[in-house]
C-alpha positions in Angstrom: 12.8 -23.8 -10.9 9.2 -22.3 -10.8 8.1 -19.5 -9.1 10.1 -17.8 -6.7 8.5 -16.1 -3.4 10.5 -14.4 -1.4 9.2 -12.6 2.2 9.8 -9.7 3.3 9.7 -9.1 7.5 9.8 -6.4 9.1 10.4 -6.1 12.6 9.7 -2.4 13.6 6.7 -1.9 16.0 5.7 1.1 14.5 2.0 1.2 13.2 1.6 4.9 11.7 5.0 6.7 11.6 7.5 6.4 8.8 9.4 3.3 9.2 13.3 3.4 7.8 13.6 -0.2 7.7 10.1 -0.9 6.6 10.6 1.2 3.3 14.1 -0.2 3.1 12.4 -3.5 3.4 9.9 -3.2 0.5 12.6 -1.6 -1.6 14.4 -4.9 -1.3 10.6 -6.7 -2.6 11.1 -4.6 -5.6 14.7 -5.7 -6.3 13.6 -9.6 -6.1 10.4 -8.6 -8.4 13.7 -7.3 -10.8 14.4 -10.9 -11.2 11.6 -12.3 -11.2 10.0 -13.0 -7.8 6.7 -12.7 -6.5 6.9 -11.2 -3.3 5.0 -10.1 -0.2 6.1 -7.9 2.8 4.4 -8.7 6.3 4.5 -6.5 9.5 5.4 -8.5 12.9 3.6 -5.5 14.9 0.2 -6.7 12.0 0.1 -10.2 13.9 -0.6 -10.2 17.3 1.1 -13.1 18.9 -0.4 -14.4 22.2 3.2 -14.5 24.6 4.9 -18.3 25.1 3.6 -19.1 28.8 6.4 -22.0 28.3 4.2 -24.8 28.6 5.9 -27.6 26.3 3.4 -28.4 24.1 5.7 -27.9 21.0 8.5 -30.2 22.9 5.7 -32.8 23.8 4.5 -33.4 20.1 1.6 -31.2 20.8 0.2 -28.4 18.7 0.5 -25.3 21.1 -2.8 -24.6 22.8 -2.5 -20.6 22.3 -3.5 -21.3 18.9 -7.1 -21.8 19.9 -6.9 -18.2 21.2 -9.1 -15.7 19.2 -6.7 -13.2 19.4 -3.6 -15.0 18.4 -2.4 -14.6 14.9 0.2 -17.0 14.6 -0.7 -19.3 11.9 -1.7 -16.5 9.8 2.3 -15.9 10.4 3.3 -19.2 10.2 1.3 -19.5 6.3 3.3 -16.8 5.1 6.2 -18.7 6.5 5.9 -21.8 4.8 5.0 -20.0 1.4 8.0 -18.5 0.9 11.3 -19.8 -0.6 13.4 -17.1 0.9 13.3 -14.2 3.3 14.6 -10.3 3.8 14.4 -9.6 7.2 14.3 -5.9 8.2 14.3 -4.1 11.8 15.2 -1.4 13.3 17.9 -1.6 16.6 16.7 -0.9 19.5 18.8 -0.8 22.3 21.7 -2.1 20.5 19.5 -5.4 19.7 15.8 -5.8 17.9 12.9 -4.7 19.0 10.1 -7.5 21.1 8.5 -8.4 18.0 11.1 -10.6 17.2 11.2 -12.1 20.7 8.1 -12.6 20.9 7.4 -14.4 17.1 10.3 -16.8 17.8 9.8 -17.8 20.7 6.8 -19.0 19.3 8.0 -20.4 16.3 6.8 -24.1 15.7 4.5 -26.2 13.0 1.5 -25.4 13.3 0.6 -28.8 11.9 0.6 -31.5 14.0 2.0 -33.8 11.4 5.2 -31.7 11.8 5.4 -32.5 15.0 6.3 -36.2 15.1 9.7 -37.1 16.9 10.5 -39.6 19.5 12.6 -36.9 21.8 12.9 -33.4 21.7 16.5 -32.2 21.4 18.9 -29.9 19.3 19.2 -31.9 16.4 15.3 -31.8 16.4 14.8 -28.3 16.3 16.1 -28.2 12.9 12.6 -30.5 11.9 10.3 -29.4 14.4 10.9 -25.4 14.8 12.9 -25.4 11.9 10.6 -26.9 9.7 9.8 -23.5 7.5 12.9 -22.3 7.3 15.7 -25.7 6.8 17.1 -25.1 3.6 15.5 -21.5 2.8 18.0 -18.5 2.4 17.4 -15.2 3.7 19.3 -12.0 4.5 19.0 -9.1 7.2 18.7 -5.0 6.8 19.1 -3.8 10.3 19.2 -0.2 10.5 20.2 2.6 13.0 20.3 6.2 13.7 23.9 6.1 14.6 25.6 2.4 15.8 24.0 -0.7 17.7 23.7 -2.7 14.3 26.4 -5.1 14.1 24.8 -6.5 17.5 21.4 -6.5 16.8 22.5 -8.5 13.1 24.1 -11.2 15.3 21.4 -11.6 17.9 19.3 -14.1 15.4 22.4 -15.8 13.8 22.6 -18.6 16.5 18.7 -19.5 15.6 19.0 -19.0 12.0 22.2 -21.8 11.9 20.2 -24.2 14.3 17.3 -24.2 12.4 19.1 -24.7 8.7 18.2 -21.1 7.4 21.4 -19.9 4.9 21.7 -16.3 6.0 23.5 -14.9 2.9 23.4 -11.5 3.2 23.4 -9.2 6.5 23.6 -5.1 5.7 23.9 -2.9 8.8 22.9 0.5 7.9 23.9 3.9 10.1 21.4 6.2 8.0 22.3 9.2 10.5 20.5 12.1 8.7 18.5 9.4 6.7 16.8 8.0 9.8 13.2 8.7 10.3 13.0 9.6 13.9 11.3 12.7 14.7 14.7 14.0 16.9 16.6 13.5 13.3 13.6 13.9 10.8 12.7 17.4 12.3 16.3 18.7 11.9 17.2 21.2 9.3 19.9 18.1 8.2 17.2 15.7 8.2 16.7 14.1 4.6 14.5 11.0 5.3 15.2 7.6 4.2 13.5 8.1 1.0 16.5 10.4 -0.2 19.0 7.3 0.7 20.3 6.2 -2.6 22.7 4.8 -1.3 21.1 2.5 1.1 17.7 2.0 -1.8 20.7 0.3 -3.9 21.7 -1.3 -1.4 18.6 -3.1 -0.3 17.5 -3.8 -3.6 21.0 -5.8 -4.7 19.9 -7.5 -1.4 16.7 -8.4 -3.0 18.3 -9.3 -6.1 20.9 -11.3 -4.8 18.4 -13.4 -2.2 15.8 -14.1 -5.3 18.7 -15.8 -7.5 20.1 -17.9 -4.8 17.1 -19.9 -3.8 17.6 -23.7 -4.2 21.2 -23.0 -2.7 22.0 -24.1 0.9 25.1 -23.8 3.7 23.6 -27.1 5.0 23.2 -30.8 4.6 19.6 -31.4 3.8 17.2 -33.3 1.6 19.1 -36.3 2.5 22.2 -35.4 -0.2 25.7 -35.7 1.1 29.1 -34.7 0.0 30.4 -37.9 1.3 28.6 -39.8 -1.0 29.8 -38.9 -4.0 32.0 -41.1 -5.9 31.3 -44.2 -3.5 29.8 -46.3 -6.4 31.0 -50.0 -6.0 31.9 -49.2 -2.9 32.7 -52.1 -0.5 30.7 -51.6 2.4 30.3 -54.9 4.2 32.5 -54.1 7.2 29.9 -51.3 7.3 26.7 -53.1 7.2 27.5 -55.4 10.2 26.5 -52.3 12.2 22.8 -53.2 11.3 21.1 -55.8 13.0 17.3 -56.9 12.8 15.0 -56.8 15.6 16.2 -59.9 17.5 19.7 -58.3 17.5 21.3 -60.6 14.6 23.7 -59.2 12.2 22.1 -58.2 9.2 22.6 -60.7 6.6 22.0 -59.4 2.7 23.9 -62.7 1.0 20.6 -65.0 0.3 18.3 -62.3 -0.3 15.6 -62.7 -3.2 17.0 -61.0 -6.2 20.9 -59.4 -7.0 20.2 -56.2 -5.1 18.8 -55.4 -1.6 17.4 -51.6 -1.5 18.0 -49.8 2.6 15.6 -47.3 2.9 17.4 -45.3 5.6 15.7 -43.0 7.9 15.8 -41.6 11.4 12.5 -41.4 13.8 11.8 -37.8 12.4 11.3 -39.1 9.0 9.4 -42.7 9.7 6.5 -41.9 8.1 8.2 -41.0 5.0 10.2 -43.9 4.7 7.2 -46.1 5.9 5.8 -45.1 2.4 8.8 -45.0 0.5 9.1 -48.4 1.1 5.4 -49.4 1.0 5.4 -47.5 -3.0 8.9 -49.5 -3.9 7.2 -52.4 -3.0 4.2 -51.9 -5.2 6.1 -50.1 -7.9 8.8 -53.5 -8.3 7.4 -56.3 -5.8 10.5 -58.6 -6.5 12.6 -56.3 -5.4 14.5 -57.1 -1.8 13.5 -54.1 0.2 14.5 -53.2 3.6 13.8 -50.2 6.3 16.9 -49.1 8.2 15.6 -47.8 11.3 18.7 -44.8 12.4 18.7 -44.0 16.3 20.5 -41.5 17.8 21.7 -42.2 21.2 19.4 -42.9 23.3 19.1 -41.1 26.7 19.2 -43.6 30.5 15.0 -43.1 30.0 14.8 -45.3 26.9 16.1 -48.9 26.4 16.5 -50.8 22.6 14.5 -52.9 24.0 11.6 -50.4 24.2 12.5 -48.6 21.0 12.2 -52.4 18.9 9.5 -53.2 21.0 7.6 -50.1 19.8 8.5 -51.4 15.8 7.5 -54.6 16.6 4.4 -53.6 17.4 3.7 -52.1 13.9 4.3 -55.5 12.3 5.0 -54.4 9.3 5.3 -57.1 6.2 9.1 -56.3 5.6 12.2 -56.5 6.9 13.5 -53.4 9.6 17.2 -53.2 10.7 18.4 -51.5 13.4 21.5 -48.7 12.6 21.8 -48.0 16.7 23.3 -44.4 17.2 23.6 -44.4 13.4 27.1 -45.6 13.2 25.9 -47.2 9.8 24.3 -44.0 8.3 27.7 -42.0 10.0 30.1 -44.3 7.9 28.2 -43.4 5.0 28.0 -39.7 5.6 24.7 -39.5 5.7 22.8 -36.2 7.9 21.1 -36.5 10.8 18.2 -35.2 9.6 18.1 -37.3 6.1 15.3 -37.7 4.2 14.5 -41.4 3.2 17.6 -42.2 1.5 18.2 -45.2 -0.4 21.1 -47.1 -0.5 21.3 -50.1 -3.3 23.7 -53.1 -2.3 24.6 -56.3 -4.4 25.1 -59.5 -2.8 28.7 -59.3 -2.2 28.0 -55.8 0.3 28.9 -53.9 -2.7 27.4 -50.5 -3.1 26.6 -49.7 -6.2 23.9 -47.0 -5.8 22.9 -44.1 -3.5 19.7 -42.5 -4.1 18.9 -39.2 -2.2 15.2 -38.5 -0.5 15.0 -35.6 -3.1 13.9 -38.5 -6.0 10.6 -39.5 -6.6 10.1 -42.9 -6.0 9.4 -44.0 -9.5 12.8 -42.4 -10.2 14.7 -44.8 -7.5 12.6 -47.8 -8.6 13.7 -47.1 -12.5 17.2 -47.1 -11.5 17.2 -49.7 -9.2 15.9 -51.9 -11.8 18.3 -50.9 -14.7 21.4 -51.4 -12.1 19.3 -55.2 -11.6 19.1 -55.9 -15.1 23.3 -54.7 -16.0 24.1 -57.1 -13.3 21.8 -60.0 -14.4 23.3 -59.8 -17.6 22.0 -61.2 -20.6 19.0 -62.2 -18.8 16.0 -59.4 -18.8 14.4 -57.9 -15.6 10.8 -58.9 -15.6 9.4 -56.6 -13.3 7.2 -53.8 -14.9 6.5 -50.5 -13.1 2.8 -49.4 -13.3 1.8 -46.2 -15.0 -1.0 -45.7 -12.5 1.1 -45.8 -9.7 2.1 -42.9 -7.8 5.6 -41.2 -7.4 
């Protein structure tokens, strides 16, 4: 892996006093720089965020209108968001929870690219893509700190979102700093020491920074299209399984007198179309003999929307290859594959054998390459004669 950038928020609203989780916060920077991170550390109360007025834009593939207001700093926010490759969030408890500025950023919290925002229902699944977008398959971890107690709630109160939205939360430190805290009540005190005479809770926050810098790249969930149930199901019979598909006049899908030993699925659901709309478009180029198919996965639909509409909505795209329906993804289910998959490719000989899986992190020159040599061992002696271009893209 490259560079490493890991974030640093902190949630206290202060703007002049000494901040206990703030310094704590940046001490945890300096344990990621340790290990060789770049970091940065950004102050909620530093971006002002115009309030959610609960509109819908974000749920109605609409880029919020508050971002045309002047004095709303959100995609500022958002930037730093989308830089980083892991997080350290820091925040004081108030009240036995966090302070507003949390509140108020996530309820807020959406692309702030319209491109990001392309989904055919809004729903809980969703929010992982839509909200989620910055944050699926990031790790983080939390320093909540407190004069006394209040911290073991106020570390919970995010958990829910963090989980919905993909975001591994490794690490989560609540902190009682008692005559470490920098309020003036306990700051003014003859026992006060200030947070800067912590050592205890500076070691603490920087193994925090350490640990969060050396475990990017890892993940709790299922994303990027790659599946534990796929493993291992090479040669895999899976003909039962792909009479779930059928093609847009609702006939079984039939692979057995396709051009070629091999028929490559790309599989993806309606938050990944336009990837696999390309995927397939660059396979084509890349290997033009190759049999190559888009397997449209729907979740369930809701009383509102019919097949009918949903095939008479791909219909209307014509596009110049063949597009299978997996309806409420029982096809991609069998196989294991996420909900939120990237275009995944699934490589199936003539007798409904599978005898490749390609995940969505491969380029597409990658795929195509091993698609091919999988062609030529089963066309044995005789050579593929498809060339890939170098001047293609991946």
């Amino acid at each position: 892996m490259g560079t490493k950038n890991v974030l640093g928020i902190c949630g206290s609203p202060k703007t002049g006093a000494p901040s206990a989780s703030e310094f704590l916060c940046r001490q945890a920077m300096r344990g990621a720089e340790e290990v060789g991170a770049t970091t940065r550390v950004i102050r909620l109360i530093d971006y002002p965020i115009v309030d959610c007025d609960g509109c819908g834009d974000c749920m109605n593939r609409t880029p919020c209108h508050l971002f045309k207001r002047p004095e709303d700093r959100y995609i500022q926010l958002y930037k730093n968001i989308k830089w980083a490759d892991a997080f350290v969030f820091a925040s004081p408890v108030y009240a036995l929870g966090l302070p507003f500025t949390w509140k108020q950023w996530l309820d807020r919290c959406e692309p702030a690219n319209a491109d990001e925002l392309q989904y055919q229902y809004y729903n809980y699944e969703v929010a992982a893509d839509v909200k989620g977008s910055a944050f699926q398959g990031k790790v983080a971890a939390q320093i909540v700190t407190s004069a006394g107690i209040g911290q073991e709630w106020a570390m919970a109160s995010l958990m829910p979102l963090w989980t919905n939205v993909k975001l591994s939360v490794i690490a989560s430190v609540g902190l009682s700093l008692i005559e470490f805290d920098e309020q003036p009540g306990i700051r003014t005190k003859p026992w006060g020491q200030g947070v800067e005479n912590a050592e205890y809770a500076i070691e603490i926050s920087r193994q925090i920074g350490r640990r969060v810098a050396n475990a990017i790249g890892f993940s709790t969930f299922n994303v990027n299209g790659s599946s534990p149930r796929l493993g291992g199901s090479v040669n895999r019979d899976i003909s039962d399984h792909l009479t779930l598909l059928t093609d847009l006049d609702d006939r079984p899908a039939d692979i057995s007198d396709g051009p070629g030993d091999l028929t490559v699925l790309v599989v993806a659901g309606q938050t990944k179309s336009e990837e696999a709309l390309e995927r397939v478009g660059r396979i084509r180029k890349l290997a033009p003999a190759l049999d190559v198919r888009l397997v449209a996965a729907v979740d369930q639909l809701p009383h509102f929307i019919t097949r009918d509409f949903v095939k008479g909505k791909i219909a209307e795209q014509r596009h110049p290859f063949p597009v299978l329906m997996d309806w409420e993804r029982r096809f991609g289910g069998e196989l294991g594959l996420s909900a939120n998959v990237e275009p995944h490719l699934i490589v199936v000989d003539r007798l409904g054998r599978m005898v490749r899986q390609i995940s969505g992190t491969h380029t597409t020159r990658d795929a195509v390459t091993e698609v091919l040599a999988v062609s030529k061992d089963i066309a044995d002696p005789g050579p593929v004669s498809v060339q890939i271009g170098m001047g293609e893209p991946k």
